[in-house]
Each structure stands twice: as C-alpha cells, then as structure tokens.
N, C-alpha and C positions, 0 to 999 in steps of 0.2 A: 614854087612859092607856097602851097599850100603844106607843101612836106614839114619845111622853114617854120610855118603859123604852128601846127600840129607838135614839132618840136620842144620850142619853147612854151607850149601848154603846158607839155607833157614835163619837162624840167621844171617848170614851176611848182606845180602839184607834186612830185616828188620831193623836190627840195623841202617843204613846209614840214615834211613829218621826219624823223631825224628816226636811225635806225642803227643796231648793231647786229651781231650775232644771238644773241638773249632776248631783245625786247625793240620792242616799236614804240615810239616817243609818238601819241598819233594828235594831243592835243594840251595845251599846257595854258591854263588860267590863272589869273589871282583876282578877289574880290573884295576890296576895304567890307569891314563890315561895323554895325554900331551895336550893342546892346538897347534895349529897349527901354530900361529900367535905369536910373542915374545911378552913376555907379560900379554897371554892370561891365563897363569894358570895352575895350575898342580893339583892331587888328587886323589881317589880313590872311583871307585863306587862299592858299597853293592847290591846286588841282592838278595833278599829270595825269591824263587818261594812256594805257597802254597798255600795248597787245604782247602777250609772251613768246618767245617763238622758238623756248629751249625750255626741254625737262629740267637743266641744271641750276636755275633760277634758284636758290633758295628764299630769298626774301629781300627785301627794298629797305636799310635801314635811317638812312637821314639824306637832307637835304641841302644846300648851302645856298641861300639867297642873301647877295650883297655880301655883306660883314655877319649875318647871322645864320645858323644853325638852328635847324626844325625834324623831330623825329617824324617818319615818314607813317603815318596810319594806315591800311591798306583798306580799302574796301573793294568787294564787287558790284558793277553798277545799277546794283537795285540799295547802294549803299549801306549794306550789309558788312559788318566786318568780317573778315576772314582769318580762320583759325586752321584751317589745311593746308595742307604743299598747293605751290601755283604748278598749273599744268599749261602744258603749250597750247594754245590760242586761247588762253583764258585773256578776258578784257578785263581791266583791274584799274581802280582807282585809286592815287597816291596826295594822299591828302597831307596837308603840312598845314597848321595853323600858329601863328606870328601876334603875339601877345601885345600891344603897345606897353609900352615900360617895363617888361620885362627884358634882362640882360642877357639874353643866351646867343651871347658871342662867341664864336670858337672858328681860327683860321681853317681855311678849306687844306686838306691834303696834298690837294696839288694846284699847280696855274690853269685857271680856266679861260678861257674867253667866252663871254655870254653872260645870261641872266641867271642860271644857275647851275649846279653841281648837282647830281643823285647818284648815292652810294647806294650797291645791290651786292650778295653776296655769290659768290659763286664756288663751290670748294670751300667754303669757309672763312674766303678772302675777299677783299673789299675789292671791288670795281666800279669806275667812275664812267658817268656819262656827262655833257655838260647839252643843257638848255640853252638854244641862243635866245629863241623871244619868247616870253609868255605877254597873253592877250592880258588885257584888263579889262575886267568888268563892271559895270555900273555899283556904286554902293550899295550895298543890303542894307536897310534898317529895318530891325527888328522892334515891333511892337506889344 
C-alpha cells in the first residue's frame, strides 16, 4: 500500500513539469497586469521558466497563446536579458507580453492541445512544444 501511495506522488510531481529532449517546461505563469498611469496600458505577461538540457538549443522564438502570437524575450533569472548561446542546465526565463488591443493574431503552425505553443530552434528549424496549464496570477497594478 505504501509502494501504491509513493507512486502516485511520484506520477503526479512528474507529470506537472512537461519535458523533451532540449528543455524542461519546469513552470508556466501568466499575470493580467495594469499600467499605473491612465492611459498607460493593460495586458498579460507569459512566464515559462525552463531548464536546458541540450547544447543544440539555439534560441526560443515565439509563443502561441489562444488565437494570439507573442515574441518570446529570454531572460536569465536574475532577469537579465541574454545575449549568448543557451548552454545545458542553464535556467532561463521566456517571457511573452500580450498587449490589450493590440491585433497580433497569427494561426499556430500546428494543432495543439493545451494553453499554449513554444516555438525553439534547433538546426535552424522550428520545433514545437505545447503548454497544457499555465497558473494564473493575481493582478499587478502598477503605481
């Protein structure tokens, strides 16, 4: 019974972080957010935190949430942007910011199931993963 209990822990905590051969999916956000200032803007920022886990990585370049398209920003987790090759076990953050009223619609590549699509290159070529959940976070308003 105990083996049984141990099991399905062990299945659960596995299943949450989504994985291929290149990268580990290890945590995926979005956060409505407000401008401070009237005027300033409203929208929703995309978070992928993930682990690398191939030299051949070259770069993360867009995202597909819903009906819309977001270029993928990269930072490392002291939110730093990064301007070098990603190396294997670098931790990286893939930021995507979502404009309200802006129209940057553009059909996904391919059928997904989930909440979103991440295109990364590899050889040059596009390769897809797809997000089943991302968390939601509480509102930001900025002052």
């Amino acid at each position: 019974m105990k083996f049984k209990i141990l099991f399905f822990i062990s299945l659960a905590v596995l299943t949450s972080c989504v994985s291929n051969s290149h990268f580990l999916l290890m945590d995926s956000t979005s956060q409505r957010w407000s401008g401070g200032i009237k005027g300033s803007g409203t929208g929703i920022t995309y978070n992928f935190k993930v682990k690398i886990k191939s030299d051949d990585i070259e770069g993360f370049t867009k995202a597909w949430i819903g009906n819309r398209v977001a270029e993928i920003n990269l930072k490392r987790m002291t939110l730093e942007e990064i301007d070098n090759p990603l190396s294997k076990d670098d931790i990286v953050i893939l930021e995507c910011r979502l404009i309200d009223g802006d129209e940057d619609q553009m059909s996904a590549p391919i059928e997904y199931e989930g909440e979103a699509l991440i295109e990364y290159l590899v050889g040059g070529n596009g390769r897809y993963m797809t997000v089943k959940e991302i968390e939601v976070l509480e509102k930001q308003v900025n002052y």
